[in-house]
NUDO-103612 format. One record per atom (N, C-alpha, C): residue in one letter; x, y, z. Coordinates in steps of 0.1 Angstrom, whole numbers, padded with zeros to 4 digits, always signed. Layout:
REM NUDO-103612
AXYZ
...
END
This chain:
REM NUDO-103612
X-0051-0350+0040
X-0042-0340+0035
X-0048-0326+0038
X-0038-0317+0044
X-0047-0304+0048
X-0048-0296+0032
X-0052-0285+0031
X-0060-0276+0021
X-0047-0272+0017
X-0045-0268+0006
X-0029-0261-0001
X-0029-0249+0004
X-0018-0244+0004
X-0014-0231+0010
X-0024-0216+0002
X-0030-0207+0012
X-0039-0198+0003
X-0050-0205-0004
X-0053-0216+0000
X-0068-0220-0005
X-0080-0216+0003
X-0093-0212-0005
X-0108-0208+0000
X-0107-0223+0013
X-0103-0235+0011
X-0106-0249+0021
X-0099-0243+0033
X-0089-0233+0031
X-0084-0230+0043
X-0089-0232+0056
X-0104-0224+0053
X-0117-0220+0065
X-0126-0232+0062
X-0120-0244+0064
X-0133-0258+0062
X-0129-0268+0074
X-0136-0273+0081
X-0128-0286+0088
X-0134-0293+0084
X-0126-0305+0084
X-0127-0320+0077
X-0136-0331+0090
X-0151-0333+0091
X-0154-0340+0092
X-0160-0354+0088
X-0159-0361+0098
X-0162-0380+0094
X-0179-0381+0097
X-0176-0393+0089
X-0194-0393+0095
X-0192-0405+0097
X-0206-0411+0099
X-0203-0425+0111
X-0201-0438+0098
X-0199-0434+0086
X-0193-0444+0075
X-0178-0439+0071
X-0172-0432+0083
X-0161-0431+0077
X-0157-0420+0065
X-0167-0416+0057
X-0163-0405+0047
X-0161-0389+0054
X-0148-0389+0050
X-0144-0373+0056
X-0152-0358+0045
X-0158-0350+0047
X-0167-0340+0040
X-0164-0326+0050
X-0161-0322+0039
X-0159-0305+0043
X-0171-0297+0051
X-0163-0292+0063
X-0178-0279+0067
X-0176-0269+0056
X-0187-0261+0057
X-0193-0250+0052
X-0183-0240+0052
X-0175-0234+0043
X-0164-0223+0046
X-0170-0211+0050
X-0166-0201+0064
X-0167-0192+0063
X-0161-0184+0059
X-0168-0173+0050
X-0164-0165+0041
X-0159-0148+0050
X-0148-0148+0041
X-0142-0135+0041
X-0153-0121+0039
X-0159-0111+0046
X-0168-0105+0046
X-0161-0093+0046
X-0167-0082+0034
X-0160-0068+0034
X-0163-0058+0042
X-0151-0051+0045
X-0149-0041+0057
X-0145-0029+0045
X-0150-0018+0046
X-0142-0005+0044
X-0128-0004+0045
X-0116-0002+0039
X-0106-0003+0049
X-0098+0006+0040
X-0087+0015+0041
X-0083+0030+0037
X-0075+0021+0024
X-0069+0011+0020
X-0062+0006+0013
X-0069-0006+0004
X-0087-0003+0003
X-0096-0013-0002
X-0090-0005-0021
X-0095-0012-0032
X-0096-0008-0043
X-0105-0009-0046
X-0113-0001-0059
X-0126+0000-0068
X-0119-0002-0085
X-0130-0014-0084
X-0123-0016-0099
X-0142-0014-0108
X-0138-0010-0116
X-0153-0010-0127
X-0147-0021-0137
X-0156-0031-0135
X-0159-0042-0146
X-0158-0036-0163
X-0148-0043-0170
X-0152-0037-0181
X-0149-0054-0189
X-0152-0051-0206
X-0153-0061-0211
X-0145-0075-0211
X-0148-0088-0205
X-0138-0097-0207
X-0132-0095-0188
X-0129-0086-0182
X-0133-0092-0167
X-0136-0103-0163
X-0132-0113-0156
X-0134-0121-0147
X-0131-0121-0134
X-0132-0122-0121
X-0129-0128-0110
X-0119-0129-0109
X-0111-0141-0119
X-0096-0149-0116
X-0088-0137-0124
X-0090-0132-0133
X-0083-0118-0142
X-0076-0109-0135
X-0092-0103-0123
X-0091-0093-0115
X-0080-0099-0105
X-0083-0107-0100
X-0075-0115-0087
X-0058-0116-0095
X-0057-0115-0105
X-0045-0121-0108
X-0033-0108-0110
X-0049-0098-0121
X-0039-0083-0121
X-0037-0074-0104
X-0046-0074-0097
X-0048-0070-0086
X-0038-0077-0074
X-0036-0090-0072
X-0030-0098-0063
X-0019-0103-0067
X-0013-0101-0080
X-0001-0104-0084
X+0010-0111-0077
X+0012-0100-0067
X+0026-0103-0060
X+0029-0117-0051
X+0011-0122-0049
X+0008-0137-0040
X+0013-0146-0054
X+0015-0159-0047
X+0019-0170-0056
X-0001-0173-0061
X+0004-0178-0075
X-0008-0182-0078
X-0020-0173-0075
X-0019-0163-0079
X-0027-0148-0074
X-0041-0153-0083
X-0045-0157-0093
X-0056-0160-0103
X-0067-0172-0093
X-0056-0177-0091
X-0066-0189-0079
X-0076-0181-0069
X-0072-0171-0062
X-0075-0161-0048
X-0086-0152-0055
X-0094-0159-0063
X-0107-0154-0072
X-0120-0149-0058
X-0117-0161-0052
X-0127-0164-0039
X-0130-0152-0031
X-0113-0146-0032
X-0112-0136-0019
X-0121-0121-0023
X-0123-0119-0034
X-0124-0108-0042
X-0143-0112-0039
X-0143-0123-0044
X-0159-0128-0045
X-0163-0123-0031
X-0160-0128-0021
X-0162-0128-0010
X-0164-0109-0006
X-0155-0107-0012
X-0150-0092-0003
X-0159-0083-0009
X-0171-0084-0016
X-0178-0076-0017
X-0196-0069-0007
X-0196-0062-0006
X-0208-0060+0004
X-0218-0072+0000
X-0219-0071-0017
X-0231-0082-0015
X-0227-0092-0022
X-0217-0109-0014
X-0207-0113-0017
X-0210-0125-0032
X-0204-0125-0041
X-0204-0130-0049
X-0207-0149-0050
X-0215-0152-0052
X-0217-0168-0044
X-0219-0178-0059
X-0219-0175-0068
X-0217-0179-0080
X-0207-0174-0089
X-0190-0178-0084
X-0181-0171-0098
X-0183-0181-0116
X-0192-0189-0116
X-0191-0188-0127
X-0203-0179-0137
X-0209-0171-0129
X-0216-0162-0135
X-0208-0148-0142
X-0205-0143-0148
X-0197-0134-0154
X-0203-0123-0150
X-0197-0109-0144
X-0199-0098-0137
X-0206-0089-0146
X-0210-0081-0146
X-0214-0073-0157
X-0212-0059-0158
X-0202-0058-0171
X-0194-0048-0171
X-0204-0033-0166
X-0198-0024-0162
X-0197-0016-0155
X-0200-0014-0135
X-0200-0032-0139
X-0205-0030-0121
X-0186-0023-0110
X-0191-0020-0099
X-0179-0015-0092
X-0177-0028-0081
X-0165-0034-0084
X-0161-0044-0076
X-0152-0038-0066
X-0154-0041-0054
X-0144-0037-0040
X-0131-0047-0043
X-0120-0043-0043
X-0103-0053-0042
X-0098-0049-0032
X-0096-0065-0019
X-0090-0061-0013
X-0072-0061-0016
X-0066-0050-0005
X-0047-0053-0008
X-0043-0067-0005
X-0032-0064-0012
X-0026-0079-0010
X-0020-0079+0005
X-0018-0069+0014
X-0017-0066+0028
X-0032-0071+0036
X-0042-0065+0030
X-0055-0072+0039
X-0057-0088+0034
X-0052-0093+0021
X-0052-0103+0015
X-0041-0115+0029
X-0029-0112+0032
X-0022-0118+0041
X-0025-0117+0055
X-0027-0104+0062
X-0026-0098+0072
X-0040-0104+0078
X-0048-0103+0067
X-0067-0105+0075
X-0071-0113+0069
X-0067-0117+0058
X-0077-0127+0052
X-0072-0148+0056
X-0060-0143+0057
X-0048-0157+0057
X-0043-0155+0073
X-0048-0150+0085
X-0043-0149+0092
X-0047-0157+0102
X-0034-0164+0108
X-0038-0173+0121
X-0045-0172+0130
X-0051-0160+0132
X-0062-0155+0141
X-0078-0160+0135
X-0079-0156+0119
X-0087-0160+0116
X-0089-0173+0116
X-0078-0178+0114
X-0081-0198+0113
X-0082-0200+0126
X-0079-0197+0137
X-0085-0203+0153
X-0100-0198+0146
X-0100-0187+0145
X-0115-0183+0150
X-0127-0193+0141
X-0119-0198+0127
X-0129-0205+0122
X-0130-0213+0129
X-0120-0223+0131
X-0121-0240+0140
X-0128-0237+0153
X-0131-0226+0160
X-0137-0226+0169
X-0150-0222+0169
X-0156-0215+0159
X-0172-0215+0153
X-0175-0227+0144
X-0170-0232+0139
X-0171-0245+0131
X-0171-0258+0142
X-0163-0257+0153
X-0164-0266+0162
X-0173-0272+0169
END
């Protein structure tokens, strides 16, 4: 079954091993760029990841899920969300334009299957 639409599994391909069990590659991660329409959010109390992703990415279906993309999108990328951020840090948000455009984009899925390959 491939990965649901807008999932982090997007960037994983499904390999077998010689018993037959199928196991995910390694996802490559979304890596942040400067970009004129990035956001700065300051962490404040009760913030999460999926909060930010949800007030921020709204307009995507299931915008709370797309926690990853935010994790990822930082210079120095978030690799444990269930660690709680700490209020006053400045989190980079990408748009929901760089969210479809660059993050979800068929260019990028060749480009993973073909480093992953």
């Amino acid at each position: 079954m491939p990965p649901r639409r807008m999932s982090r599994h997007t960037f994983t391909l499904g390999v077998t091993d010689e018993d037959d069990r199928l196991t995910l590659t390694d996802r490559v991660p979304f890596r942040f760029v400067e970009r004129a329409d990035t956001r700065q959010h300051r962490v404040g109390e009760g913030d999460t990841l999926q909060t930010l992703a949800g007030r921020y990415l709204a307009p995507l279906p299931n915008a709370c899920r797309l926690w990853w993309v935010i994790a990822d999108f930082q210079p120095e990328p978030i690799h444990d969300p269930t660690i709680a951020v700490a209020p006053g840090t400045v989190l980079h948000i990408p748009s929901v334009r760089t969210v479809l455009e660059e993050v979800f984009s068929e260019e990028r899925r060749e480009q993973t299957e073909e480093s992953l390959a």
